[in-house]
N, C-alpha and C positions, 0 to 999 in steps of 0.2 A: 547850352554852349552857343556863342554869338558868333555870328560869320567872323571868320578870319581872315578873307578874302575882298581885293577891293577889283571891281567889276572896270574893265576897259572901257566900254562903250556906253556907262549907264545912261540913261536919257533924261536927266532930271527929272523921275515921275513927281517928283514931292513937290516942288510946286505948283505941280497945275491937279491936286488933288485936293476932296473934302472929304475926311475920315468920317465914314457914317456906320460901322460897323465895330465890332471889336474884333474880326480877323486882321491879318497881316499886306501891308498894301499890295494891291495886284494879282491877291488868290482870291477876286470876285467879290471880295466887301466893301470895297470900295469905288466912289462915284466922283469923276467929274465935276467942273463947276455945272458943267450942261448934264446935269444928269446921265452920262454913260455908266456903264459898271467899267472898272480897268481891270483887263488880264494883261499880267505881265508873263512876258514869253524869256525864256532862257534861252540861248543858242552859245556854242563853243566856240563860230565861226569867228572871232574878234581878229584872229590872222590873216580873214580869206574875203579881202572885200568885195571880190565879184560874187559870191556866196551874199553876203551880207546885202546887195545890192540891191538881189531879187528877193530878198525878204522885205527888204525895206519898202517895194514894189508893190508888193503882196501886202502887206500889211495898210500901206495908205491907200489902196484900191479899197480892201475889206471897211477901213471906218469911214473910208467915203460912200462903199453901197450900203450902209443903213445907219439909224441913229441911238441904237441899243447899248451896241457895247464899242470901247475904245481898247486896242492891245498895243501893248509897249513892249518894246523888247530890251533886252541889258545882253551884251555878250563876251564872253570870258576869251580868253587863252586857253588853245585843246587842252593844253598840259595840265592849267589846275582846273578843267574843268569840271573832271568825275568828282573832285577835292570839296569843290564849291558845293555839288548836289547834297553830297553824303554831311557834308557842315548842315546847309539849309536843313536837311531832314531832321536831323538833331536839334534842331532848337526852331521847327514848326516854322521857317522860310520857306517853304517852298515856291518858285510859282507857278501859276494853271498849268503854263505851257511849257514842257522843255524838251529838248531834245538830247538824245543819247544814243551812242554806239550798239547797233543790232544783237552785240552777244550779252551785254551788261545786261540788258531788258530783265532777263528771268531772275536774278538779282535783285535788280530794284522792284518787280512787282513780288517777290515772295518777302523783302522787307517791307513791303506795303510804301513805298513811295507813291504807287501810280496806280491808279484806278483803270478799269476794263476802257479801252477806246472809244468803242460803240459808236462809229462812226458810222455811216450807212455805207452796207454791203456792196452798193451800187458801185461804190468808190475801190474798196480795198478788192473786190472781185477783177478788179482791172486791172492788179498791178502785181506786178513778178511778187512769184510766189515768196522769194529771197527778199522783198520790200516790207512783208507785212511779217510782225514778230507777235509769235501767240506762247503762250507759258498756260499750262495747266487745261489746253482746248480753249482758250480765248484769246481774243485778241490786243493787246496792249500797245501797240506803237506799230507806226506806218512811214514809210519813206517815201520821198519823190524820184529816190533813184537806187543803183547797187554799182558796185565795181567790181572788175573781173582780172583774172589772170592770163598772160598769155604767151607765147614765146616768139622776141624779135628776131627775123635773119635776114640774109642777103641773097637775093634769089642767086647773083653771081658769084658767089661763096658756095653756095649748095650745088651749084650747076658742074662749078669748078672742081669740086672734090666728087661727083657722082652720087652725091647723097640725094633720095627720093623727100619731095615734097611731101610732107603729111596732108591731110586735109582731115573737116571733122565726118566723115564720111570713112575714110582707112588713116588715122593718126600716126603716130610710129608706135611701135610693141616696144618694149622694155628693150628688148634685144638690139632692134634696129637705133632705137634711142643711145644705147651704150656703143654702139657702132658708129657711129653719128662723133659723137664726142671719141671716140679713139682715130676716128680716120683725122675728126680736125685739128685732136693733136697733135697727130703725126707730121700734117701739113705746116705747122710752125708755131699753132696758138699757144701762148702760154699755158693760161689757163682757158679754154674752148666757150666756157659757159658761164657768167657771170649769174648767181642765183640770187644775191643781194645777203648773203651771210651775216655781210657786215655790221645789217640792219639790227635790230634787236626792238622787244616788247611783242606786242602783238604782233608785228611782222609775220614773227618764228610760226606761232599756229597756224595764222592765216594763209602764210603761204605753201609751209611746209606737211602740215596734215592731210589735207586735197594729197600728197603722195603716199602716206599710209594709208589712207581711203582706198585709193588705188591698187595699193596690191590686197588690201582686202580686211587691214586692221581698223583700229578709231581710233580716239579718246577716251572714251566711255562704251559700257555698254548701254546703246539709247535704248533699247526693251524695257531697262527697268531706272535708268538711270540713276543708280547705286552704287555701282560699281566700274573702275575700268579692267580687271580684273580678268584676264583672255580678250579683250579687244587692244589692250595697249602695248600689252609683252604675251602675246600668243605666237603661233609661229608665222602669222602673215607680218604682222608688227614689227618680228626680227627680221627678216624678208626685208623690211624696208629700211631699218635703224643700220642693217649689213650697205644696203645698196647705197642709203644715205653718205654713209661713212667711205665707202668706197669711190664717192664721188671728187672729194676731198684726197682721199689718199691717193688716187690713179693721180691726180692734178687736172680732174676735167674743171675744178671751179677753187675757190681759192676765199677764204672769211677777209681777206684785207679788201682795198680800192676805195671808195667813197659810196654812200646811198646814193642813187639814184642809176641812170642807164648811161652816162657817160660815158664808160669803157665802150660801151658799145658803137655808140655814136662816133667814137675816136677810131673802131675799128680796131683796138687790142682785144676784143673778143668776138666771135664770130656769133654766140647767141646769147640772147638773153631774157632769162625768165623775169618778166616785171608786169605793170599793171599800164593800166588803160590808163589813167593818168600821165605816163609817160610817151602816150602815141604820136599825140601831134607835132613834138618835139624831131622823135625819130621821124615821122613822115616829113618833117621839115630836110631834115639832115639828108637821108637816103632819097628821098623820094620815090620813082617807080621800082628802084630795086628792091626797097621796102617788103618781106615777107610777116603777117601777124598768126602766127600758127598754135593748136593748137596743142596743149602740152600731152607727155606720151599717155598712152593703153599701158601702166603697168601691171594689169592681169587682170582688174574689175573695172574698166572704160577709165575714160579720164576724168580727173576731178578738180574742179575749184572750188576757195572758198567762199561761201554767199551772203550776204548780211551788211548793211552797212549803219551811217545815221538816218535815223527815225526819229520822228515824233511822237510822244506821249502827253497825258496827262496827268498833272500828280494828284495821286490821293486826298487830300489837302484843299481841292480848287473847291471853292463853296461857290459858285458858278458854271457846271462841266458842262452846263448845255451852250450858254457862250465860248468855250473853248473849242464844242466840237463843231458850233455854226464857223468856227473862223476856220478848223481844219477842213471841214469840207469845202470853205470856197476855195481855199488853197490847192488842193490838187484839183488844180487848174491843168489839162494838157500845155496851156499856153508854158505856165510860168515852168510846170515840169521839163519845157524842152528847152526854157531859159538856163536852167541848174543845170542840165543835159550839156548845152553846150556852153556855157561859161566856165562849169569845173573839168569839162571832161571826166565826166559819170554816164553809166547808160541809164535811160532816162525808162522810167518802171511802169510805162503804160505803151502800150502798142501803139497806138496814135502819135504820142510826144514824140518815138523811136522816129515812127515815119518825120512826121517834121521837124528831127534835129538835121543839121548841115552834115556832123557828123555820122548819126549810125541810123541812117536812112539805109533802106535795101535798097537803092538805083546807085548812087555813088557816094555813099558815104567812106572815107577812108577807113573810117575804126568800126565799121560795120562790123566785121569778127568779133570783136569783145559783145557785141550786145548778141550772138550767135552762140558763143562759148557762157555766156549767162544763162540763157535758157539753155542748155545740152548738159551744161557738165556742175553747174554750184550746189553746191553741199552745204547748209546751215552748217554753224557752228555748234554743237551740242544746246539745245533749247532748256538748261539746267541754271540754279542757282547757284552751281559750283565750279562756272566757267569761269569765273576769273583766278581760281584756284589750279583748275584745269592747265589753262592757260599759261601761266606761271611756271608751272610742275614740268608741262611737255617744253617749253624753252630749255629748260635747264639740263633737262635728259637729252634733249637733240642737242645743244650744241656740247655736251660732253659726250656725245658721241661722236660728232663732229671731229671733236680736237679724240678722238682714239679710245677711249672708253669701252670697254665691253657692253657688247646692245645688249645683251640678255638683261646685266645686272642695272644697266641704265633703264630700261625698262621696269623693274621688279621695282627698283627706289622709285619711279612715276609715281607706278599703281599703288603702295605702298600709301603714299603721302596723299593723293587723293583720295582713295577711300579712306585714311585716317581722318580727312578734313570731312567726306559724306555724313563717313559716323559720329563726328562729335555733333553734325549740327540736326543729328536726326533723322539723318537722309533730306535735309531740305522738304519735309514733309511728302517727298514720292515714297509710293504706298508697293 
């Protein structure tokens, strides 16, 4: 099957190439007029120019310090871009380099897309444990940053209604959290708590599992990764799918309004659970009243989800030592606090941390999210059946959401995932 897809930002490799190989241009068979080998690199980032900017940075620093290999990159739109991978795989496109979302990883290396990293340890030893992505005790893909979750407020809003400040130190308990949202409905919120309902896709797990985590259920059980079968609809899981549901029904939060944190910014909601990404906006907005706090202790500490995009290499690259000379000059501290602070990501080396503007320990304002990364992120299940996972628990939360019975919303989860473990063999866990 031939790609179906046409690439936004291709960079004309085919003219400035000499086919000297019989692989596929850019998986390391091919050479320059000047003799270079070409790895061509994939990236999703075709939406996100300041993304794209520091690669494009990185990349012409890399074939300016040596004269071995030359990387090209091509890059898609996020939305077809898993689309585009899974086509190349199919019909032997791959190339060297690509990048992909933290939970796909175990997926595409138990389809054999992407060969072991093998990048030197020096490197990945450095970087938040949620940046580097291992499937089967290896390592397959590495990032230059992770994103986090956290909860906006108003210090004068909290001050005003007698609600206590959490910190990550005594957060709020489940209790105080529901107390929290009942006092600021009382106060006149509509709806108190803006959770981003609205959103849909990955959203739903990433944001809302870190709360089953919390009282003490999962997705799966990670012991054997077989089953979800008592970690999904056991009675900490219904515990949460009740509390969930209950959030919704009291009217502490509400599935309409638009993506992103603008109710909050408008001040129609007093809090709101969203992501690092939206910080700088709110600090713009709020400024010193600005609170980034962390989300509640609902009975096993608090939880985010960890994982973002990484870097791999595909199976395919008939070159892997040129791919991983270009990944190690790349995680560069410099260029990592460049990603750090152009996307508003927390940047996945201690050093970058210190010299981003933003999530520096002296006064970086969104300091907190690179605090709640290290304390509280939870991998998404490190399985070839998260995206099946994934899918299943969307569908079970938000029909519990909209009133659904948790138990039975549960049981249909677990149900349809392990039906998807066992047909494919258990993904070969043993």
């Amino acid at each position: 099957m031939k790609k179906s897809f046409i690439p936004l930002a291709a960079t004309g490799v085919a003219a400035a190439l000499v086919l000297t190989g019989c692989g596929q241009a850019g998986q390391g068979s091919t050479t320059t007029e000047d003799g270079r080998t070409v790895l061509t690199m994939w990236t999703h980032s075709a939406g996100n120019p300041a993304e794209l900017a520091v690669y494009e940075q990185i990349i012409s620093d890399f074939n300016a310090s040596q004269d071995k290999y030359e990387v090209k990159t091509e890059s898609f739109p996020q939305g077809a871009y898993n689309d585009a991978i899974v086509a190349a795989a199919a019909s032997g496109d791959l190339p060297c380099l690509l990048d992909l979302d933290g939970p796909i990883m175990p997926n595409w290396a138990w389809a054999n897309y992407l060969q072991p990293l093998n990048i030197s340890s020096d490197i990945t030893d450095k970087l938040l444990p949620t940046a580097v992505g291992k499937y089967n005790g290896e390592i397959y893909s590495a990032g230059y940053w992770d994103a986090a979750l956290g909860i906006f407020a108003r210090k004068s809003v909290l001050d005003a209604n007698a609600i206590r400040i959490p910190t990550i130190a005594q957060p709020w308990t489940e209790s105080e959290f529901d107390a929290a949202l009942a006092t600021l409905k009382a106060a006149g919120y509509e709806t108190p708590i803006d959770i981003g309902a609205e959103d849909k896709g990955e959203w739903w797990p990433y944001a809302y599992s870190p709360f089953l985590q919390s009282f003490g259920g999962d997705l799966i059980d990670r012991d054997t990764m077989l089953s979800a079968d008592g970690a999904l609809n056991g009675p900490d899981a219904v515990k949460w799918g009740t509390w969930f549901q209950d959030l919704f029904k009291k009217g502490y939060a509400n599935s309409g309004g638009t993506v992103g944190n603008q109710e909050f910014v408008d001040g129609k909601v007093a809090l709101s659970y969203t992501g690092v990404w939206n910080g700088l906006a709110a600090v713009d907005a709020v400024g010193d009243d600005l609170l980034i706090l962390p989300p509640p202790d609902l009975g096993n500490g608090p939880k985010i989800g960890g994982g973002s995009w990484q870097w791999g290499i595909s199976s395919s690259c008939n070159d892997a030592d040129g791919a991983r000379q270009y990944l190690e000059f790349s995680f560069n501290d410099t260029y990592i606090t460049q990603f750090a602070d152009e996307q508003l990501v927390i940047p996945a080396t201690e050093a970058a941390t210190e010299a981003s503007k933003y999530f520096n320990s002296t006064d970086g304002a969104l300091r907190p999210f690179a605090e709640f990364s290290k304390e509280y992120a939870v991998l998404r299940p490190e399985t070839p059946a998260y995206a099946v996972i994934s899918t299943t628990f969307e569908t079970a939360a938000k029909d519990i959401m909209n009133g659904a019975d948790v138990q039975s919303a549960l049981d249909a989860a677990v149900t349809e995932i392990d039906t998807n473990i066992s047909s494919n063999d258990g993904y070969g866990a043993k």
